[in-house]
N, C-alpha and C positions, 0 to 999 in steps of 0.2 A: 761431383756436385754440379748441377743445374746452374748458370746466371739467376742473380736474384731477379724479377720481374717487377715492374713495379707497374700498377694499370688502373684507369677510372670506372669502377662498376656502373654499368650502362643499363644491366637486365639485373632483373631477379631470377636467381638460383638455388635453390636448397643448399652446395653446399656452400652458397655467398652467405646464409642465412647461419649454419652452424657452425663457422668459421669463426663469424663474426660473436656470437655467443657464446664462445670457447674465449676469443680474447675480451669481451668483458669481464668474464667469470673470475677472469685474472687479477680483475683489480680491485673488487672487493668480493664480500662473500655475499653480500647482499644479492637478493635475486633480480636479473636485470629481464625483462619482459621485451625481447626482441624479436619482431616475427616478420613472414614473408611482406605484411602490409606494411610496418614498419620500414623497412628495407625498399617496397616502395614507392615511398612517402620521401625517401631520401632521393630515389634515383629521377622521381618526377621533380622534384623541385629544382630550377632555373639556378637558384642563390648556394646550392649544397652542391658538393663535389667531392665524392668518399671515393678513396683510393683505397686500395689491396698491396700489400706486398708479400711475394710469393716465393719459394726455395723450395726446389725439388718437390714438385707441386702441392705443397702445403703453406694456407696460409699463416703468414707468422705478422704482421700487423699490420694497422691503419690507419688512416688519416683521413682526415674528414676539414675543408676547406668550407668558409660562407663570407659571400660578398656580398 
């Protein structure tokens, strides 16, 4: 097993993009509307700060920080 990684999404990446709509999809069933612009909308913004955590190179969850 890999160190878990824990890191601040800086770029947009496809698969930062279906990582990320994989772990909403988890929390309800509703459909959540996440896309590359979305994604970003977060990585340009000064006040937001979305982290990734990662194991054996899959992402398994996130955090998202606003000052």
């Amino acid at each position: 097993m890999d160190p878990v990684k824990i890191f601040e999404v800086t770029e947009v990446r496809d698969e930062y993009v279906a990582a990320i709509v994989k772990l909403l999809s988890q929390l309800s069933t509703s459909q959540h509307i996440f896309t590359r612009d979305t994604l970003q909308s977060l990585v340009q913004c000064d006040t937001t700060h979305l982290f990734l955590l990662q194991v054996d190179g899959a992402v398994g969850g996130m955090l998202t920080l606003c000052s």
